[in-house]
C-alpha positions in Angstrom: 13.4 -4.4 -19.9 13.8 -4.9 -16.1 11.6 -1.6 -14.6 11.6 -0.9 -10.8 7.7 0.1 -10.3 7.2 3.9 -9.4 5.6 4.7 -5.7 2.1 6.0 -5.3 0.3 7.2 -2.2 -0.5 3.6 0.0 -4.4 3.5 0.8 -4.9 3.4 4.4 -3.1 0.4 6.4 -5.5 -2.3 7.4 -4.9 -3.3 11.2 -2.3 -5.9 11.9 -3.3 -9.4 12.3 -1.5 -9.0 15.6 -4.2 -7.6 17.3 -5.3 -9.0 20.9 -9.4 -9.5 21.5 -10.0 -6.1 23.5 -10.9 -6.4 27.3 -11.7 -2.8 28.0 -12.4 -1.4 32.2 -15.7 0.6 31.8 -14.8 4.0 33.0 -17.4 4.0 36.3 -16.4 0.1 36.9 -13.6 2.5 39.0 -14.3 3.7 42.2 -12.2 6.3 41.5 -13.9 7.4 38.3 -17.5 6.9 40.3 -16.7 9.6 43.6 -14.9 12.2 40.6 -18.0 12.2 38.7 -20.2 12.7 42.1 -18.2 15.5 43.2 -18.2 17.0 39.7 -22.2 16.7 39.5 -22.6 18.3 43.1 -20.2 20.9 42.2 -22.1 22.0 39.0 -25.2 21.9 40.7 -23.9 23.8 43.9 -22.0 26.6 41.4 -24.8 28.1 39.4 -26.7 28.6 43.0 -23.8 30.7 44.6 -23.1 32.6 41.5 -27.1 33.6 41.6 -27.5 34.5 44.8 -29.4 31.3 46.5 -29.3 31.0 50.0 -26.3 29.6 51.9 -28.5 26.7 52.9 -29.4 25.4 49.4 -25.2 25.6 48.1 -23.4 25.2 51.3 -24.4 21.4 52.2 -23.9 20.7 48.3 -20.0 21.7 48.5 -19.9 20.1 51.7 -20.7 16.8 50.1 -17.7 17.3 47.0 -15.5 17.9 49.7 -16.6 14.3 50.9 -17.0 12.6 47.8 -14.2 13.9 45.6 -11.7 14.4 49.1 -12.3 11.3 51.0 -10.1 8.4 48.9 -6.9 11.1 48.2 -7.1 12.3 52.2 -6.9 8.9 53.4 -3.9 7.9 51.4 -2.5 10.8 52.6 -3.1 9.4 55.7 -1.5 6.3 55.2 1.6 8.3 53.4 2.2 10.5 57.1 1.9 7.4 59.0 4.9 6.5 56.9 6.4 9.2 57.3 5.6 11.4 54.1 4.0 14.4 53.9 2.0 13.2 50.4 0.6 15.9 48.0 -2.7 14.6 48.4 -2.8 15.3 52.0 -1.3 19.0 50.8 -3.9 19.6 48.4 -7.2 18.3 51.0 -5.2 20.5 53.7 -5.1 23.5 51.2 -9.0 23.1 49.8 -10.4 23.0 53.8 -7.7 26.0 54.6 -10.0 28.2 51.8 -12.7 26.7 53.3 -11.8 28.0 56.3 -11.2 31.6 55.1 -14.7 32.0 53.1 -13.4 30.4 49.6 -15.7 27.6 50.0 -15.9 27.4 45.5 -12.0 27.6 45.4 -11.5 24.7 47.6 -13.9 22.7 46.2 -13.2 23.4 42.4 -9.6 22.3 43.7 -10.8 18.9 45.0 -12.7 18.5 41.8 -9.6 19.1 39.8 -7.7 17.0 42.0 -10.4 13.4 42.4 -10.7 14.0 38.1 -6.7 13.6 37.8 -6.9 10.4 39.8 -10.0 8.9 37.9 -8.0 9.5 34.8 -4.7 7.8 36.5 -7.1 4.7 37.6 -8.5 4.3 33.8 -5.2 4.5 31.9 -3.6 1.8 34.4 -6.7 -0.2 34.1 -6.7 0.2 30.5 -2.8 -1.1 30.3 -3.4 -4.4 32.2 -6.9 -4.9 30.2 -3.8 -5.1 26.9 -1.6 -6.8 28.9 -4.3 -9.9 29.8 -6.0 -9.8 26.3 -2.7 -10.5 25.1 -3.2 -14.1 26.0 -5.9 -14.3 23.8 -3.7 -14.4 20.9 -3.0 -18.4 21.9 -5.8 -20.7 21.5 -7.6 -21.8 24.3 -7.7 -25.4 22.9 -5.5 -27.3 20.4 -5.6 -30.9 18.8 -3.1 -33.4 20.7 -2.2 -36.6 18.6 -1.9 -40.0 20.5 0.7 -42.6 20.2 -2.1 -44.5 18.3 -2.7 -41.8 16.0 -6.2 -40.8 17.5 -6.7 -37.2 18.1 -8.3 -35.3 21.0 -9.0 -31.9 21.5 -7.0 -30.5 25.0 -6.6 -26.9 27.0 -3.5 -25.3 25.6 -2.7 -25.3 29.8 -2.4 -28.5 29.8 0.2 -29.5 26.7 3.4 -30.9 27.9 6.7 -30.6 26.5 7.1 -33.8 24.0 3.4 -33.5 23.0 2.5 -33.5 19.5 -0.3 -31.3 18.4 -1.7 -31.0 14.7 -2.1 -27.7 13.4 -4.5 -27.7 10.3 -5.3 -24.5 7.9 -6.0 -21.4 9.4 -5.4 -22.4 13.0 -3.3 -20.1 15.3 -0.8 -22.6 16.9 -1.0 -23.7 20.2 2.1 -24.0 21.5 6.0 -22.8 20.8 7.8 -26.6 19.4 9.0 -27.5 16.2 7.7 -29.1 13.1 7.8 -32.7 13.0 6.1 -33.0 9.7 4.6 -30.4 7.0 5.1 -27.4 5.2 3.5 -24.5 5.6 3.3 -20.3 5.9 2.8 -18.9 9.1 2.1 -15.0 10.1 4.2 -14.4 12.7 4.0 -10.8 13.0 2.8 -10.8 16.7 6.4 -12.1 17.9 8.9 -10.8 15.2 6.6 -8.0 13.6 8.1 -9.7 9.7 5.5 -8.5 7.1 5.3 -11.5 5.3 4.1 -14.7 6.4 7.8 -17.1 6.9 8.0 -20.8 5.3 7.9 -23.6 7.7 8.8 -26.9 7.3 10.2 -30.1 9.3 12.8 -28.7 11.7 11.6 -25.2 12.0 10.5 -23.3 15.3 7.3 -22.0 15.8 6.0 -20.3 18.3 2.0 -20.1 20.5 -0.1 -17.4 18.8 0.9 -17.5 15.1 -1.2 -17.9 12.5 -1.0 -21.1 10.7 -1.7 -20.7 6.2 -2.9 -22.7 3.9 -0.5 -26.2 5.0 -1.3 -29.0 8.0 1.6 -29.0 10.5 2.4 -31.6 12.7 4.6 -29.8 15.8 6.4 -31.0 18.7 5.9 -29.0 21.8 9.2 -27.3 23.2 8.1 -24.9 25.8 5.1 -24.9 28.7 2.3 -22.5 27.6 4.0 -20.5 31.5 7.2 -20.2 29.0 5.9 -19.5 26.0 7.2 -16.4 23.8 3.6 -14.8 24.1 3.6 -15.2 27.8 7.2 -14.1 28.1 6.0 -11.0 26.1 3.0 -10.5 28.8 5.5 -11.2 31.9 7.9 -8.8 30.2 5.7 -5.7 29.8 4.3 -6.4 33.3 7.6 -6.2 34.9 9.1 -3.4 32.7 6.1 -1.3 34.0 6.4 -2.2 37.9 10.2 -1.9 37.5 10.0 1.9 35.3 11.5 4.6 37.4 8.6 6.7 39.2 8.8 9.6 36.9 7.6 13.2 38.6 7.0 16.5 36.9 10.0 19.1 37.5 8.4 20.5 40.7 7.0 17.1 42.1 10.7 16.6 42.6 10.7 19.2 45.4 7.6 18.6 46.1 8.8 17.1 49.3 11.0 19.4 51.2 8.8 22.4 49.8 5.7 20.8 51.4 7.2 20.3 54.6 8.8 24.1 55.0 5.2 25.3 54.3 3.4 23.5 56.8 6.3 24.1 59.4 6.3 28.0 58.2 2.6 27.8 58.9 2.5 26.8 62.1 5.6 29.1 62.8 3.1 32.1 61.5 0.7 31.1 64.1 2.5 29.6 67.2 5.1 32.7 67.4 2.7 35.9 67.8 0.5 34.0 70.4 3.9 32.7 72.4 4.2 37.0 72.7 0.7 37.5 73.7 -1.1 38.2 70.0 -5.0 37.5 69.7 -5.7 34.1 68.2 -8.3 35.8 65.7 -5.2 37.3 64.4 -3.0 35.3 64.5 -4.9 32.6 63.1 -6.0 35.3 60.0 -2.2 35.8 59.5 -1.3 32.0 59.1 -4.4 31.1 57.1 -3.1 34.5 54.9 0.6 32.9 54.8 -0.5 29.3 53.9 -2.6 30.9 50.8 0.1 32.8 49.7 3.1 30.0 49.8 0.7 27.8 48.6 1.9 25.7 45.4 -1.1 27.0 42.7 0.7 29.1 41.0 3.7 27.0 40.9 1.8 23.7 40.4 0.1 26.0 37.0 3.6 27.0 36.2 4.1 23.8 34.9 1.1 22.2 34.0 -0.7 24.8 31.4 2.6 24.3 28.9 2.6 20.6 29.3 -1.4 20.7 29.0 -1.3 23.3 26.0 1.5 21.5 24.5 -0.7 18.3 24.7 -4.0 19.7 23.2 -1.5 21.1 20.2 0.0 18.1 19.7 -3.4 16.4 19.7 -4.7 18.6 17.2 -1.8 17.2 14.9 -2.5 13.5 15.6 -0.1 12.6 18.8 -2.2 11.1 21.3 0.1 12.2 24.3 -1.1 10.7 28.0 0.1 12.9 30.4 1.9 15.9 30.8 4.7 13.6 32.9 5.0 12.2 29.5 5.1 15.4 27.7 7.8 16.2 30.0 9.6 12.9 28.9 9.6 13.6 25.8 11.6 17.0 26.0 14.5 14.7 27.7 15.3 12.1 25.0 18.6 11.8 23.9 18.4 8.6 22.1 15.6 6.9 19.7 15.3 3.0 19.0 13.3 2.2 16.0 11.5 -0.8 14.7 10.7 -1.4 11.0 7.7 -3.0 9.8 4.8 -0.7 10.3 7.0 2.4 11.4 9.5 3.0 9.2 7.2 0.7 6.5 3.7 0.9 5.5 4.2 -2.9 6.8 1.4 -4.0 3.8 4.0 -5.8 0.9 4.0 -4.4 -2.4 5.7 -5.4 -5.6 8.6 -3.4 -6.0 10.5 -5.0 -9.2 9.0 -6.4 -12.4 11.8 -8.6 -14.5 10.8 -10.5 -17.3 13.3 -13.0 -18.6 13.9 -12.0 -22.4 13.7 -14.7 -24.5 12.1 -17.1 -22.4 8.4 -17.4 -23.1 5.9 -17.4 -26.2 4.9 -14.2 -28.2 1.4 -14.5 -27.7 -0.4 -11.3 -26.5 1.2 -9.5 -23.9 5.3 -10.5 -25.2 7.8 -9.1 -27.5 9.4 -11.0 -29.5 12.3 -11.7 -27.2 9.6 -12.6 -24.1 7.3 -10.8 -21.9 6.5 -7.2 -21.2 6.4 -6.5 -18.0 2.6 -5.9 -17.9 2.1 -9.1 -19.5 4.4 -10.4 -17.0 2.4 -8.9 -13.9 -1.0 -10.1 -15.5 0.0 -13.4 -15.6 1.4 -13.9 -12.3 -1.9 -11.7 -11.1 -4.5 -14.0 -13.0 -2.7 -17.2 -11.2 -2.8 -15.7 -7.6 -5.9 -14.2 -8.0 -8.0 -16.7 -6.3 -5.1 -17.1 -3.2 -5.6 -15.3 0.1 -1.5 -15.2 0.6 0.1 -11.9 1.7 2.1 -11.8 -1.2 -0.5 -13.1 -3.9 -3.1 -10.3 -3.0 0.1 -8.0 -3.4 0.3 -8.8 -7.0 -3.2 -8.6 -7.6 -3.5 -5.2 -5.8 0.3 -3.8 -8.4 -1.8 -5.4 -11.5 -5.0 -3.6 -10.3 -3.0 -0.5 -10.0 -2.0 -0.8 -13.2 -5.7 -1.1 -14.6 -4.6 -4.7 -15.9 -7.3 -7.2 -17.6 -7.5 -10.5 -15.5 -7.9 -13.8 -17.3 -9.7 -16.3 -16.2 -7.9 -18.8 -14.0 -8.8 -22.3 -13.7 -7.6 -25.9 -12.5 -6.1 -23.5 -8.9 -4.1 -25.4 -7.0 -2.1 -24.0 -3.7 0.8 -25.8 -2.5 2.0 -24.5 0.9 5.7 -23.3 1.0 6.2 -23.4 -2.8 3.4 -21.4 -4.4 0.6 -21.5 -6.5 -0.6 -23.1 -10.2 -3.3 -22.1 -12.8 -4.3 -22.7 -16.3 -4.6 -19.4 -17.6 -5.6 -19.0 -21.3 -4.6 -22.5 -22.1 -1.2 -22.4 -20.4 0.1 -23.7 -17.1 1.0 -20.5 -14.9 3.2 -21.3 -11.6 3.7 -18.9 -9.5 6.1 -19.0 -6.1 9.5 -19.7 -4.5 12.5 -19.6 -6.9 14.2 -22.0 -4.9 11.8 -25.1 -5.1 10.4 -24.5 -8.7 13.9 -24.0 -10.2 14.9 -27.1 -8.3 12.1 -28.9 -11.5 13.8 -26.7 -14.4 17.1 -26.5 -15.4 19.1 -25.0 -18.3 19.9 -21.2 -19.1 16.4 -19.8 -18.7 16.5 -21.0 -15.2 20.1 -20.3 -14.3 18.9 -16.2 -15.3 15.9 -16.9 -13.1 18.6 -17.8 -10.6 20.5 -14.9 -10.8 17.8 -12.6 -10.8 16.4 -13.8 -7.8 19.4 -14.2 -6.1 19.8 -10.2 -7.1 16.4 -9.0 -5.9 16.7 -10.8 -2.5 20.4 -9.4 -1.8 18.3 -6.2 -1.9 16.4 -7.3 0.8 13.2 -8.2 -1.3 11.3 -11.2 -2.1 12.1 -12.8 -5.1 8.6 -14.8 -6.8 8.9 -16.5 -9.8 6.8 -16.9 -12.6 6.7 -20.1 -14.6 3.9 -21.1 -18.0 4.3 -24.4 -19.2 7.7 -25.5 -16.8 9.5 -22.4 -18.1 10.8 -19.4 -16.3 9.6 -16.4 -17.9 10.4 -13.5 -15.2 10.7 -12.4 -11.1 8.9 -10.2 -9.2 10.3 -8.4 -6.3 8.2 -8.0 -3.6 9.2 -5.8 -0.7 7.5 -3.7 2.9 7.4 -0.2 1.2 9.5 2.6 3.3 6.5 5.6 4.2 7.4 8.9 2.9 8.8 10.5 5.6 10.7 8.0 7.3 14.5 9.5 6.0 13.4 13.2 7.0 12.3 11.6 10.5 15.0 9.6 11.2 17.5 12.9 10.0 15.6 15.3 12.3 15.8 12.8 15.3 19.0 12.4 15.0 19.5 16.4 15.0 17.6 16.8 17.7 19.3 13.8 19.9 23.1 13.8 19.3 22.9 10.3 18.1 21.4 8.1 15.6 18.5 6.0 16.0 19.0 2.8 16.4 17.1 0.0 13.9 15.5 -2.7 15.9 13.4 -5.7 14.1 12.3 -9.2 13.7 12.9 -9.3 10.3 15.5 -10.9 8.1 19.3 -9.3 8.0 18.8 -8.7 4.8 15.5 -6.6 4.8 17.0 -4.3 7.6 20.1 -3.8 5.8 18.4 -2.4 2.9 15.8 -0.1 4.8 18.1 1.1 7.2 20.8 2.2 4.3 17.6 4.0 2.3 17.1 5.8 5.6 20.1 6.1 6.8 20.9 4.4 10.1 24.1 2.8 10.2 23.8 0.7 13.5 20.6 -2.3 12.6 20.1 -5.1 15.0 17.9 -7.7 12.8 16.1 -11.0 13.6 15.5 -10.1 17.1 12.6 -11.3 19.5 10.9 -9.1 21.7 13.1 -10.0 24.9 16.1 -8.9 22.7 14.5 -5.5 21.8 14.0 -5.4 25.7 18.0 -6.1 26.1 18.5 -3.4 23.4 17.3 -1.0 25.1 18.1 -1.4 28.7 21.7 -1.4 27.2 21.5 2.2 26.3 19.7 2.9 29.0 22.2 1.7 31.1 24.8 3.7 29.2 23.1 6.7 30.3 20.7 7.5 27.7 17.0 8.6 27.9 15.8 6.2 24.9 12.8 6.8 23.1 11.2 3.8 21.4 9.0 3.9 18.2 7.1 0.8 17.1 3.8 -0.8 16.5 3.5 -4.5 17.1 2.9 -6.7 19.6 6.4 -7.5 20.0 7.3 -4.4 20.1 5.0 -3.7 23.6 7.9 -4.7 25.9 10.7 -2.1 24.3 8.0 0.6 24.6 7.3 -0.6 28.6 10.8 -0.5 29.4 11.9 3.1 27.7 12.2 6.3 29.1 8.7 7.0 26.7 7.5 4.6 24.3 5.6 5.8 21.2 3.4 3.8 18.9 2.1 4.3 15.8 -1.6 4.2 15.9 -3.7 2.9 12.8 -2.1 -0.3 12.4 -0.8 -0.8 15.8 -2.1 -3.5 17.9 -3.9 -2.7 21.0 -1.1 -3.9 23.7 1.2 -1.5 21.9 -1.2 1.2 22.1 -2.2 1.0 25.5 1.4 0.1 26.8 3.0 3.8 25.3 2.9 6.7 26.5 1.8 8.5 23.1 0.8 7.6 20.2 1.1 9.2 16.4 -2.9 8.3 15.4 -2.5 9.3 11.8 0.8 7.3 11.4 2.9 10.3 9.9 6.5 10.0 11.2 7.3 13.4 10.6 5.0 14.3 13.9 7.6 12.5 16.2 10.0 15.5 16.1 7.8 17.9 15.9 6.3 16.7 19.1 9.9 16.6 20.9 10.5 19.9 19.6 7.6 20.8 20.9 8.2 19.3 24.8 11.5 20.7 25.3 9.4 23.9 24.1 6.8 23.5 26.7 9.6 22.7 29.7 11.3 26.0 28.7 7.8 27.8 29.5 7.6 26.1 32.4 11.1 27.4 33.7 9.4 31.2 32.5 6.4 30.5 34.7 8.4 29.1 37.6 10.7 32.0 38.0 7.4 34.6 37.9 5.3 32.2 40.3 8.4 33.0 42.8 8.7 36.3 42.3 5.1 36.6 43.1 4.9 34.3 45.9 8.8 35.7 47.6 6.9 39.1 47.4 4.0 38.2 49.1 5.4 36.3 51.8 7.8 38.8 53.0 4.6 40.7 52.9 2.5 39.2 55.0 5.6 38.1 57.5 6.8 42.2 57.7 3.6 44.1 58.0 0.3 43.2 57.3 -0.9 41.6 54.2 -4.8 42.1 53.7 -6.3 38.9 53.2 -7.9 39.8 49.9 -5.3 41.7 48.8 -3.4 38.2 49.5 -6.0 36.1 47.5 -5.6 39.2 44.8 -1.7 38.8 44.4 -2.2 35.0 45.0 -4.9 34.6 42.2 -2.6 36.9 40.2 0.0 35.6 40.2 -1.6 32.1 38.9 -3.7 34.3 36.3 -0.4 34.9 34.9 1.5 31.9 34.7 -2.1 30.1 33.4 -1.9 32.7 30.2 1.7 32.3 29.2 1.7 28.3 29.5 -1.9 28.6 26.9 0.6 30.6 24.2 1.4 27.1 23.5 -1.9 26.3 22.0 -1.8 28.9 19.6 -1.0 27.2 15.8 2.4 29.0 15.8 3.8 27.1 18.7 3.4 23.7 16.3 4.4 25.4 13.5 7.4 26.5 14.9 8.5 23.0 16.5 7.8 21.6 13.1 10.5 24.0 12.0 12.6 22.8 14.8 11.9 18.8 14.1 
């Protein structure tokens, strides 16, 4: 009887073949990174000697020089900011360490610098680290490729400098060299890194093919369409370039007032200072009050109102394998009204697997391993395995793997022969095994048997599998369905995003119709945009981003690196995805469970509701003081006391988020 195999836990995905050579920034190759980590070595060493009592003269010149190191590059393009007329929070924050200088909190000022060099170090590697992706990219293409003459000589020729109307040969194993079409041939070839399909796609005279893919087991003979400057992989690489110049500036909730809140402080500053001297005060005084004030109004405890949540919500997150890179993007995340998926490797384990076994009763001998009206469907599966068992094809190492699973003998194959774009044949036990596409081995047979075999096939690939036939001696003797298995949680992810949205996601992939029809229905999207390329994901999203939404994008490939530049916040998925993806999102879900995506949007609009908390306490604090120090006199201790406070404060409450609860609770949520 027909049987539709029953799931089992998937081993671990192996990586994606499209995954770009990795050019990597060493960290201290940054200027940026080299003066942070000199300020953070002279401040450790300074630190110890102040705490224990050393004399001024052995800590005092060691501050000084993290003041230089760590100050120098953020206060000179503060600089360059006022001279165009900005007042730039990196001038703020050198004004506000040499102001507790200035008052005796020399450590303050500096562990403020320190702080402040580290976050731009960090800033410099993960932009570095995104155009490293972005070049490697191009290492997908070949760097050479074999031209054919017009008297049938060959010679071997820079990618760069193929024209369009040049023939190139492409033999086994080759990644192609340029997007054309085939002018003779048949082959397979992985083309994951453009449409992300998990299974390698028939070529044959006629067909497209693009730079980068992966030729099988067949010699192609193609006809160059495009320059290598237009190119689908260097579309890809211009695309994620200019989706992450063009990306809105995004800001944290109080950078957005940053502005006008800077300004009024260092106007209410001066204000402090200028007016009691304009009626005769002492400029001791006067200058004690205004350093007092500019402490007080200072933006610690507001800038700590919002980043311990986002930094405790990160660290929690991180604990449950999401890789989030900033707090700006754990903001992001909170803000999301909208999700774009893609499908093989997200929603899919994006390995194939046989899914359907259906022997065709009364079609074959009744040897071991049949019935009397044909083969069981182990004997059926052993068969087809033993044949494919010598092939490296996607598909043939998936029926290997189901009749491994299965704790199937293997027979011996012999006589192997491989032909590309129809399958595979083997004597096994004295009897000719085929073993490939329905459509060219029927086209050999004919009668009732095959008509079945037909019908069948046509069946299993209405579903959205792959049908594979199975022939012994010329007759057809059952199908196998071979399909991208859904992952486990991919319906109770794509149900929970939708809760938490408004809206259902949105299916976007480069595989067939057919495929994403039947994945999306299992999961239950409704609106699927199939057979796209990577510009089209692009034009997906910008549509709804256009519409007003704030779209998240899930996805893992290559092709899916573009989508994930231009979103609101991109998300990959982290053991199979390629390294452009990776470095082009702004978080990433390392142990690949879908479920985590909610949680961790539960999760951000968790954290921006702390931050709100610890906002409307940091003014409290710093209203209180202020009027203060502007009525009577506010001791300058007292006002680093209330000041310190107040930060102490808003510090603990954003760290509740890192307590086990806070997940558990936006797993609940998600």
């Amino acid at each position: 009887m027909p049987t539709t195999l029953i799931e089992r836990p998937a081993p671990s995905a192996a990586p994606r073949p499209d995954t770009a050579p990795r050019r990597r920034t060493r960290v201290f190759a940054l200027p940026e990174a080299r003066w942070a980590a000199t300020a953070t070595v002279l401040f450790l060493i300074a630190l110890p000697l102040q705490l224990t009592g050393a004399p001024a003269w052995t800590w005092g010149p060691l501050y000084a020089l993290t003041y230089a190191t760590g100050g120098w590059e953020p206060a000179w393009a503060g600089l360059r900011a006022l001279r165009e007329k900005t007042l730039d929070v990196d001038l703020l924050m050198i004004v506000a360490a040499l102001g507790a200088a200035a008052v005796g909190q020399v450590m303050d000022g500096a562990l403020l610098i320190v702080i402040f060099a580290t976050s731009g170090a960090l800033e410099a590697l993960a932009t570095a680290r995104t155009a490293d992706s972005v070049r490697g990219l191009l290492d997908l293409a070949p760097t050479t490729a074999t031209r054919l003459l017009d008297d049938g000589r060959e010679e071997n020729v820079p990618t760069a400098r193929l024209a369009v109307g040049d023939t190139v040969l492409v033999r086994p194993g080759e990644r192609i060299g340029a997007d054309g079409r085939v002018l003779d041939g048949a082959s397979e070839v992985d083309q994951a890194t453009i449409t992300g399909e998990p299974l390698p796609v028939a070529k044959e005279v006629g067909d497209e093919v693009f730079a980068g893919t992966l030729n099988g087991t067949g010699a192609l003979r193609v006809k160059v369409e495009r320059d290598a400057s237009d190119s689908v992989i260097a579309r890809i690489v211009a695309m994620v370039e200019e989706a992450s110049e063009t990306k809105a500036p995004t800001q944290l909730f109080i950078e957005k007032v940053e502005q006008r809140y800077s300004i009024g402080m260092v106007i209410a500053t001066l204000a402090v200072f200028a007016v009691p001297l304009a009626f005769g005060a002492a400029v001791t005084g006067s200058l004690l009050r205004a350093m007092t004030f500019m402490i007080v109004a200072s933006p610690c405890a507001v800038v700590l109102a919002t980043m311990p949540p986002l930094l405790s919500a990160i660290a929690n997150a991180g604990r449950h394998g999401v890789l989030v890179k900033s707090a700006v993007v754990m903001e992001r995340l909170g803000q999301v009204d909208g999700v774009a998926l893609d499908k093989t490797g997200t929603l899919t384990e994006g390995t194939p697997r046989v899914t359907d076994l259906r022997p065709l009763t009364g079609s074959g001998p009744t040897d071991d391993g049949l019935t009397g009206s044909g083969l069981t469907t182990d004997g059926l599966l052993a068969l087809a395995a033993a044949a494919e068992h010598p092939s490296e094809h996607p598909l043939a190492r998936a029926i290997v793997d189901a009749a491994r699973t299965r704790g199937l003998a293997l027979a011996t194959a012999e006589n192997f022969a491989s032909a590309p774009g129809i399958g595979v044949t083997a004597t096994v036990d004295g009897r000719t095994v085929a073993v490939g596409a329905p459509a060219r081995l029927l086209n050999r047979t004919g009668g009732a048997v095959a008509a079945r075999a037909a019908a069948v096939a046509a069946e299993l690939e209405t579903g959205g599998r792959t049908a594979v036939l199975v022939e012994v001696d010329g007759v057809p003797v059952g199908v196998l369905g071979i399909a991208d298995r859904l992952r486990p949680d991919a319906a109770a992810t794509v149900t929970a995003l939708t809760a938490l949205t408004g809206t259902a996601p949105v299916l976007l992939t480069g595989d067939n119709p057919r495929a994403a029809a039947r994945l999306a229905a299992e999961v239950g999207i409704t609106d699927v945009r199939a057979g796209l390329l990577p510009q089209d994901k692009v034009t997906a999203v910008q549509e709804q981003e256009r519409a007003g939404r704030k779209v998240l994008v899930l996805g893992d490939g290559v092709n899916d690196a573009p989508a994930l530049a231009a979103a609101h916040t991109g998300v990959a998925m982290g053991r199979a995805g390629s390294d452009l993806a990776l470095e082009t999102a702004d978080a990433v879900i390392v142990r690949d469970e879908l479920a985590t995506v909610p949680a961790v949007v539960a999760l951000s609009r968790r954290a921006r509701s702390f931050v709100v908390q610890n906002l409307v306490i940091a003014s409290v604090f710093i209203s209180a003081l202020v009027v203060w120090d502007l009525v009577a006199t506010l001791p300058l201790p007292l006002g680093v006391l209330g000041h310190e406070g107040s930060t102490v404060i808003v510090g603990l409450n954003g760290l509740r988020l890192l307590r086990e609860a806070a997940w558990t609770r936006a797993r609940a949520e998600g």
